[in-house]
ChimeraX commands (.cxc) that place a marker at each C-alpha (Angstrom):
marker #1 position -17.71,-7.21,-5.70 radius 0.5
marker #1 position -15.88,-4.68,-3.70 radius 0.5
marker #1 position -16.18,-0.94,-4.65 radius 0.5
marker #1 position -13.48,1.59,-4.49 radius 0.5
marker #1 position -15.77,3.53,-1.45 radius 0.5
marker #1 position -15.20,0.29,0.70 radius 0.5
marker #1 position -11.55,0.42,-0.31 radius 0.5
marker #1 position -10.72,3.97,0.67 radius 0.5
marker #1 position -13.38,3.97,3.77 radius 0.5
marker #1 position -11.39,0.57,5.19 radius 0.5
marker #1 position -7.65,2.55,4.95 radius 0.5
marker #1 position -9.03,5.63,6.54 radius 0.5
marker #1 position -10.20,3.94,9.11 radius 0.5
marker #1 position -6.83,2.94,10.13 radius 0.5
marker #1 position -5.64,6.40,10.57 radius 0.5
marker #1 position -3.94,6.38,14.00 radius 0.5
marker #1 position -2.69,2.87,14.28 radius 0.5
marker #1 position 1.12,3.08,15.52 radius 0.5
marker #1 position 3.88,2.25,13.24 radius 0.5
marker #1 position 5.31,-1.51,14.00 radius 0.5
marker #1 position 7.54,-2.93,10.96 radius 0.5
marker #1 position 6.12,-6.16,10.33 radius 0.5
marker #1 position 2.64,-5.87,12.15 radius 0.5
marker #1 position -0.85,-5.74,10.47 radius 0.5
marker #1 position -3.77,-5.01,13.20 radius 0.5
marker #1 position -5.61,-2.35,12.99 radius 0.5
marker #1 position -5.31,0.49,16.26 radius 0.5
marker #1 position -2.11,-2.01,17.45 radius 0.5
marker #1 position 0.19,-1.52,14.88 radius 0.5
marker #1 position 1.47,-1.83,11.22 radius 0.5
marker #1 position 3.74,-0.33,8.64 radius 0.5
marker #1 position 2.87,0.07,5.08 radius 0.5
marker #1 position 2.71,-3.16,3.93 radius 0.5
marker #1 position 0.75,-4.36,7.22 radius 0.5
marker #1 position -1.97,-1.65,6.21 radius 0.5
marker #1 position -2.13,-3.12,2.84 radius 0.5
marker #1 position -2.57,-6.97,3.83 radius 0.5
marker #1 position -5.15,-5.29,6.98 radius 0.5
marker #1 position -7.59,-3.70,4.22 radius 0.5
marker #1 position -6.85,-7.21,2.08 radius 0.5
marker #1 position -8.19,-9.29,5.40 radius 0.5
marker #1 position -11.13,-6.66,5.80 radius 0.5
marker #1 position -12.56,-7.10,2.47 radius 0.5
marker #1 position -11.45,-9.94,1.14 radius 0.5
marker #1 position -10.85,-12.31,3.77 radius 0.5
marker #1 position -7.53,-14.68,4.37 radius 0.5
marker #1 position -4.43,-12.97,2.44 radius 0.5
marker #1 position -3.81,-14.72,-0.89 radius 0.5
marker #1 position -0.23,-16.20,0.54 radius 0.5
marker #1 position 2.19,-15.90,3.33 radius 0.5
marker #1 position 3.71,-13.20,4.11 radius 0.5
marker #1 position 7.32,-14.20,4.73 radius 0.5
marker #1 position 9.79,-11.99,7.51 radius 0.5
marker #1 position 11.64,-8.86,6.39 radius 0.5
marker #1 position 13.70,-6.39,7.71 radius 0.5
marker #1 position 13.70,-2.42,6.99 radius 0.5
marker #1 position 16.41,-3.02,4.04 radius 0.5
marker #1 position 14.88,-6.10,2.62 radius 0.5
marker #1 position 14.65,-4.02,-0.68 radius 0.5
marker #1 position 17.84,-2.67,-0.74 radius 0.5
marker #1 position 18.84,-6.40,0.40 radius 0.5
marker #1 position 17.46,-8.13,-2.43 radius 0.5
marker #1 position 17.84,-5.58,-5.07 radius 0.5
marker #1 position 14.27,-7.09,-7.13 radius 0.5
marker #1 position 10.83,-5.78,-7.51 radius 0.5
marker #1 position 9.68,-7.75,-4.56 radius 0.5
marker #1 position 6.79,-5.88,-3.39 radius 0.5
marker #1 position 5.71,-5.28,-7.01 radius 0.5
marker #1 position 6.13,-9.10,-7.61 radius 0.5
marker #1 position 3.70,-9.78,-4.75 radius 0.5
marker #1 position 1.08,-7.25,-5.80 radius 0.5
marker #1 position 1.50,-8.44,-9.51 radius 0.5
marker #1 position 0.20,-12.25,-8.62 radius 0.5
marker #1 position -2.89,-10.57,-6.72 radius 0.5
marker #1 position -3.66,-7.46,-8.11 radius 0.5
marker #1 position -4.32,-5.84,-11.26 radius 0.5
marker #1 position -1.57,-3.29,-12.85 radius 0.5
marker #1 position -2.39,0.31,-13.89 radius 0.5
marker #1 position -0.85,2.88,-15.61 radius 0.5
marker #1 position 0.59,5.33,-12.92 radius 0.5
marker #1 position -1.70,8.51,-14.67 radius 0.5
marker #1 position -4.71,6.14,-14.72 radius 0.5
marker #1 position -5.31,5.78,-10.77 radius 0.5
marker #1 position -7.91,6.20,-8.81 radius 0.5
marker #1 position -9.17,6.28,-5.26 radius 0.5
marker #1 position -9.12,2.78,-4.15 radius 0.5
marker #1 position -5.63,1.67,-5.85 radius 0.5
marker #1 position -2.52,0.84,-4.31 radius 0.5
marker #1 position 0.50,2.57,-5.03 radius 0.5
marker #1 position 3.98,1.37,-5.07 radius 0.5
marker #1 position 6.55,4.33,-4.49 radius 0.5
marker #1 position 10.89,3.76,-4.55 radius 0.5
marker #1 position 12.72,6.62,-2.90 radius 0.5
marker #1 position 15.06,6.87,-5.93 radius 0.5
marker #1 position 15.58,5.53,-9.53 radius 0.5
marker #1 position 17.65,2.28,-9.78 radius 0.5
marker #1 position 16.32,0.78,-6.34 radius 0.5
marker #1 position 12.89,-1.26,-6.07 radius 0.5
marker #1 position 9.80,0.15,-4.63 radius 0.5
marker #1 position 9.48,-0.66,-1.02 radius 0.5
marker #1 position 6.48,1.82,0.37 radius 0.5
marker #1 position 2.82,1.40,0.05 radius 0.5
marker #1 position -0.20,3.55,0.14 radius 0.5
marker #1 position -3.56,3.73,-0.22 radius 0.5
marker #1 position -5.47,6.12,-2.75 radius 0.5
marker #1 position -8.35,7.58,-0.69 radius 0.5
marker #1 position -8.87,10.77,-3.10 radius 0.5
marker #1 position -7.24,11.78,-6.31 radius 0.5
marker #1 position -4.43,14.01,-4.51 radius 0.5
marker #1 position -4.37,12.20,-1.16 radius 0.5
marker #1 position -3.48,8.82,-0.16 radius 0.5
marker #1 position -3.24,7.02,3.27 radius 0.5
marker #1 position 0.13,4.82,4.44 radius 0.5
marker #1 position 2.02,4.09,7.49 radius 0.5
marker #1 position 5.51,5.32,7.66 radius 0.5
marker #1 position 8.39,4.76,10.46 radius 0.5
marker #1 position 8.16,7.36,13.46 radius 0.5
marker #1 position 4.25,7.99,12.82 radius 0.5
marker #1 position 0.97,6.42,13.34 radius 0.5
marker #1 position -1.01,5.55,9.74 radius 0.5
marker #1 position -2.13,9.27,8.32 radius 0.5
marker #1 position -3.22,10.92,5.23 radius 0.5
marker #1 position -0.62,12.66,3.03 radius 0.5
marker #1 position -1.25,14.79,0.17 radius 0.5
marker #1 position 0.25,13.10,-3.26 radius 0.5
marker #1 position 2.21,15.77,-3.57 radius 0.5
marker #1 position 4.77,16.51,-6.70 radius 0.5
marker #1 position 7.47,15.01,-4.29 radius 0.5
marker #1 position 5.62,11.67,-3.93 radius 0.5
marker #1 position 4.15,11.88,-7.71 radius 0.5
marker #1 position 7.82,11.53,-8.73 radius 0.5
marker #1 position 8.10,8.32,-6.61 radius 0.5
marker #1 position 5.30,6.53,-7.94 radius 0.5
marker #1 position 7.03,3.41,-9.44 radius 0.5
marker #1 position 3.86,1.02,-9.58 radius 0.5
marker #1 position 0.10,1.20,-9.43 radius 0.5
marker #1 position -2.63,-1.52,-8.95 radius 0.5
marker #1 position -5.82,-1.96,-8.64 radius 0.5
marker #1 position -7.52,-4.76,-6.11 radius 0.5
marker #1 position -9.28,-7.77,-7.58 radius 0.5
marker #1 position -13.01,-7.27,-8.60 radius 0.5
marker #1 position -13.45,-3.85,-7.62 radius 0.5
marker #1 position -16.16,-1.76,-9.26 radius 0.5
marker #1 position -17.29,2.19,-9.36 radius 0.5
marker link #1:1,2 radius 0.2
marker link #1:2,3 radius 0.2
marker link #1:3,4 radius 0.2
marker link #1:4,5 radius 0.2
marker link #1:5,6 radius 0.2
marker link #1:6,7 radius 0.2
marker link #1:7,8 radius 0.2
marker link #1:8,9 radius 0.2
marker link #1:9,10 radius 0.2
marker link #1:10,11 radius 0.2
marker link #1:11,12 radius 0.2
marker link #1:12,13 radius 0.2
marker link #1:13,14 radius 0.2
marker link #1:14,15 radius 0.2
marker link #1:15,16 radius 0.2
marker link #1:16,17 radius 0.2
marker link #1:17,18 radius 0.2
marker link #1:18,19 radius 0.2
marker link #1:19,20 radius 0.2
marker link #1:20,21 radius 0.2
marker link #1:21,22 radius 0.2
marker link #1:22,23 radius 0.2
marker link #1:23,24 radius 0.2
marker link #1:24,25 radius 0.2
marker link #1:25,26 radius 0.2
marker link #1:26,27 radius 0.2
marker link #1:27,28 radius 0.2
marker link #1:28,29 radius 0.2
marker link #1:29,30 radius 0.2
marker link #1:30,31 radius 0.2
marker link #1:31,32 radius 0.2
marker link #1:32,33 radius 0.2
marker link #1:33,34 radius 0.2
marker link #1:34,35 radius 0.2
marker link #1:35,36 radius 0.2
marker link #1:36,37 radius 0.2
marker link #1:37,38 radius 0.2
marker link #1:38,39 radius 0.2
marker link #1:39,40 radius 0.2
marker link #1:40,41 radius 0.2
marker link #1:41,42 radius 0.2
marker link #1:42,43 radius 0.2
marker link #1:43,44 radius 0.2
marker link #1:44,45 radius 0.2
marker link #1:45,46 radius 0.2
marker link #1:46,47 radius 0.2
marker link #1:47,48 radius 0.2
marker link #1:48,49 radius 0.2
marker link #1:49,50 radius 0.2
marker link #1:50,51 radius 0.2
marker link #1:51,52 radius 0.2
marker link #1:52,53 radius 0.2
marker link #1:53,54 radius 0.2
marker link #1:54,55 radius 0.2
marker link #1:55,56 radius 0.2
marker link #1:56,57 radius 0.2
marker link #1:57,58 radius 0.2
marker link #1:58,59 radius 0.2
marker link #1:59,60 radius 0.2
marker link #1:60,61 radius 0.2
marker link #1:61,62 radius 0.2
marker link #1:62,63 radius 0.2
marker link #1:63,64 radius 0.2
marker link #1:64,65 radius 0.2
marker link #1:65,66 radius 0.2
marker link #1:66,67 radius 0.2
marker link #1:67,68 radius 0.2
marker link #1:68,69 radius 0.2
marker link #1:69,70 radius 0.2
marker link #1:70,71 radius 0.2
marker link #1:71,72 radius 0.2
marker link #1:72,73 radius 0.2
marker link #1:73,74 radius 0.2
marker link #1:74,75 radius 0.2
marker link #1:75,76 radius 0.2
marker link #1:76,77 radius 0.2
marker link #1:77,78 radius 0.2
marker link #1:78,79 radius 0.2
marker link #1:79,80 radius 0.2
marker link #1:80,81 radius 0.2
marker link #1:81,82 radius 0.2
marker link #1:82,83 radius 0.2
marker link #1:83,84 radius 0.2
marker link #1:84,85 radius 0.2
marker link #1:85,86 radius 0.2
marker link #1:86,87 radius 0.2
marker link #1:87,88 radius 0.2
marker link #1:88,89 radius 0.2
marker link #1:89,90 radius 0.2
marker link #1:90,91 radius 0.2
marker link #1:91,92 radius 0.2
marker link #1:92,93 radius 0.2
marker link #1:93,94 radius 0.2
marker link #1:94,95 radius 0.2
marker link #1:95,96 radius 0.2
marker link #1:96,97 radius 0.2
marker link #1:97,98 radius 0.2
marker link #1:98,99 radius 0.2
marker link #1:99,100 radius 0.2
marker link #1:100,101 radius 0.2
marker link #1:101,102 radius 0.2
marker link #1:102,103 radius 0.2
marker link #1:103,104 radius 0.2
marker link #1:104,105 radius 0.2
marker link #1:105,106 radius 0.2
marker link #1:106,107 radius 0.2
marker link #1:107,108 radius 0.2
marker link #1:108,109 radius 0.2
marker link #1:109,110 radius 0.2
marker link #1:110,111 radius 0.2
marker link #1:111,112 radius 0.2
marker link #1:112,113 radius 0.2
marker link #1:113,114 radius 0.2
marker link #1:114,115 radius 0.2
marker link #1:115,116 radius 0.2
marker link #1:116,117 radius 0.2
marker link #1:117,118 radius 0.2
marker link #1:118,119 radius 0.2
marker link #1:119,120 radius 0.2
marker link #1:120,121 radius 0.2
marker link #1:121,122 radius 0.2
marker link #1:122,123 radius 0.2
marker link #1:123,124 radius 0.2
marker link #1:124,125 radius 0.2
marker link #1:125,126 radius 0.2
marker link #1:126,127 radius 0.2
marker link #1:127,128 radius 0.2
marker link #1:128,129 radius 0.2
marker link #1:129,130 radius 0.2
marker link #1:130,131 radius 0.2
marker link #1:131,132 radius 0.2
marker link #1:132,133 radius 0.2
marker link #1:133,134 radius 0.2
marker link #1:134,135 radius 0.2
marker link #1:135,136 radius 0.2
marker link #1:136,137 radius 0.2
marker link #1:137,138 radius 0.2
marker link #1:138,139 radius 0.2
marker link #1:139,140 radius 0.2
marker link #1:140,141 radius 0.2
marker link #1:141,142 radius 0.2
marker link #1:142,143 radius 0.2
marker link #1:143,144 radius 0.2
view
């Protein structure tokens, strides 16, 4: 079993690794989806399936729930006022376009996530990024 402490202490500890779009190695580079499938390898071992190229529009691109898809055949859904530390979050920049950023819940009003231009940080879940939460889920098997 994996508890929501090993979660959250995993993405913290990539605080500082560069932004790279498609990279996942922790202190080298990632962006948010590379942190995500990092803390997957960490805890969990292999990643459940390829992950296939992309480029920064791939969203906008495609027009689906891709990223939710993904998360969906892995991971366990959760209603957006129901998360805790230790759950991934899902945010779209606006309504009508799929979610294409990722975080981390390390705290209930903070979560960790790589973004373009910066290194992997902490950022409080403010009202701004509240508003933005499209999906929530929770990693397999975790416990208190």
């Amino acid at each position: 079993m994996i508890t929501r402490q090993a979660i959250v202490s995993e993405a913290l500890s990539w605080r500082g690794t560069a932004y790279r779009h498609q990279a996942s190695l922790k202190g080298v580079g990632c962006d948010c989806l590379g942190l995500v499938r990092g803390v997957w390898r960490a805890l969990y071992g292999a990643e459940p399936e390829a992950m296939p190229a992309y480029t920064p529009d791939w969203a906008e691109a495609r027009g689906a729930e891709t990223l939710a898809l993904a998360a969906g055949r892995h991971m366990a859904p959760v209603a957006p006022d129901a998360a805790e530390p230790g759950d991934l979050l899902l945010f779209r920049w606006r309504a009508g376009v799929p979610a294409k950023h990722c975080g981390i819940l390390v705290a209930p009003d903070r979560f960790v996530h790589a973004h373009e231009g910066a290194a992997v940080c902490g950022a409080a879940l403010s009202p701004w990024w509240r508003r933005r939460i499209a999906h929530v889920f929770s990693f397999p098997g975790v416990t208190g």
